[in-house]
N, C-alpha and C positions, 0 to 999 in steps of 0.2 A: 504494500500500500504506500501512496506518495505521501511525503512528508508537507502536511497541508501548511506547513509556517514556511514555505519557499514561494507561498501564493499570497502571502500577506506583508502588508505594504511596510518601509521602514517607518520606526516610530519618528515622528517628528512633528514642530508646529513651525508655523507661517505667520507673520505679521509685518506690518509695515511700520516703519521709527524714523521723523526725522527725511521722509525720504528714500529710506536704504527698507531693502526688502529682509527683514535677519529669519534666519532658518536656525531653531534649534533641532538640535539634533538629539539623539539619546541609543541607548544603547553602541554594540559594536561596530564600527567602521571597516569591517572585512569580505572578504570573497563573495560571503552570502549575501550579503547586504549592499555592497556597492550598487550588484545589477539592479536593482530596485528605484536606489536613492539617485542611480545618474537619471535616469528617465527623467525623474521629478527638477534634479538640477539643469536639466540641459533644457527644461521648459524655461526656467528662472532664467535661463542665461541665452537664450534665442533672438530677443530685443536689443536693441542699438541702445548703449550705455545704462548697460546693467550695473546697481549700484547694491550688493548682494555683502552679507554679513553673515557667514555662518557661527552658531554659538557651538562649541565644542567644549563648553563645560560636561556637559552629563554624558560625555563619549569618554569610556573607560579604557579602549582598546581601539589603534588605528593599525593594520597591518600594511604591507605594500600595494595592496589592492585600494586600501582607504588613501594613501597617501596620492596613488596612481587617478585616482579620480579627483582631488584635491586640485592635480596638477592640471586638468581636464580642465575642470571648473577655471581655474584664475588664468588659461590659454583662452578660453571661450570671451570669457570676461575681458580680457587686454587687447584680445582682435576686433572687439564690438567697442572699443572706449570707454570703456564701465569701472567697475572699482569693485574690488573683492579684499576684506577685513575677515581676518579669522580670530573670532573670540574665544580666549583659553586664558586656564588658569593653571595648566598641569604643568610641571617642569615635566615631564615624562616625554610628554608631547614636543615640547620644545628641543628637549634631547635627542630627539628621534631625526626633528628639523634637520639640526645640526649634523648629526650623523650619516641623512641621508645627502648631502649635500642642498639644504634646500631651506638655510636658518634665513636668508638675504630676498629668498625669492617672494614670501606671502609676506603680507603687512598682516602682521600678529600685533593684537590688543590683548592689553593685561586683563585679567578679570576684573579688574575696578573699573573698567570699563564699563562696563555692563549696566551700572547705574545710568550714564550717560545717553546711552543708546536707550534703554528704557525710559527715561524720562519723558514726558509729554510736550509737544511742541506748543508754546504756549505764543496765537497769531498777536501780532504789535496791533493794538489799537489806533486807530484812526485820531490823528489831531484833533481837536474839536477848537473853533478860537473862544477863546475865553472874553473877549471883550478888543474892542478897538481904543490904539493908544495913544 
């Protein structure tokens, strides 16, 4: 019998902040899961200046296949003019960067980050004249 969690979709949400469209993500970033999770990014990233923020906080685990689409994603995004920020807080991850030769290549945000990008965009109020002087 086929293994019915290879038909089910990766966990993640979608929101917009600011502009930028941020993707969290959760669980593993591997083999299983990439082929699922590119469909969905390579939707995000099909528009002329894609401005995409993945959160990789609640991702415990990125293997070469997670890194390999990574790479996908922020090639997709730099040919269309767009901007791509990966949100993290793990040294793990950052290690991994570095080792695969790849610490220079993504613009990484710190987890304190996160505030920022969550925050609500709050529109400037319109002058009103108060009096002639």
């Amino acid at each position: 019998m086929p293994d019915s969690s290879l038909h089910s979709p990766v966990p993640h949400t979608r929101r917009t902040a600011g502009g930028a469209t941020v993707v969290t993500l959760s669980g593993e970033m591997d083999l299983a899961t990439t082929v699922f999770l590119r469909t969905h990014l390579d939707a995000l990233t099909a528009a002329p200046r894609p401005d995409l923020v993945l959160d990789l906080r609640p991702v415990p685990f990125v293997d070469c296949a997670g890194l390999g689409l990574l790479c996908r994603v922020r090639n997709r995004v730099a040919a269309r003019g767009g901007r791509l920020r990966l949100l993290t807080g793990s040294a793990a991850f950052l290690r991994l960067l570095r080792h695969a030769g790849l610490s220079g290549v993504f613009e990484v945000l710190p987890d304190r980050a996160a505030e920022r990008i969550a925050a609500p965009v709050c529109p400037r109020r319109p002058m009103v004249p108060t009096g002639q002087g």
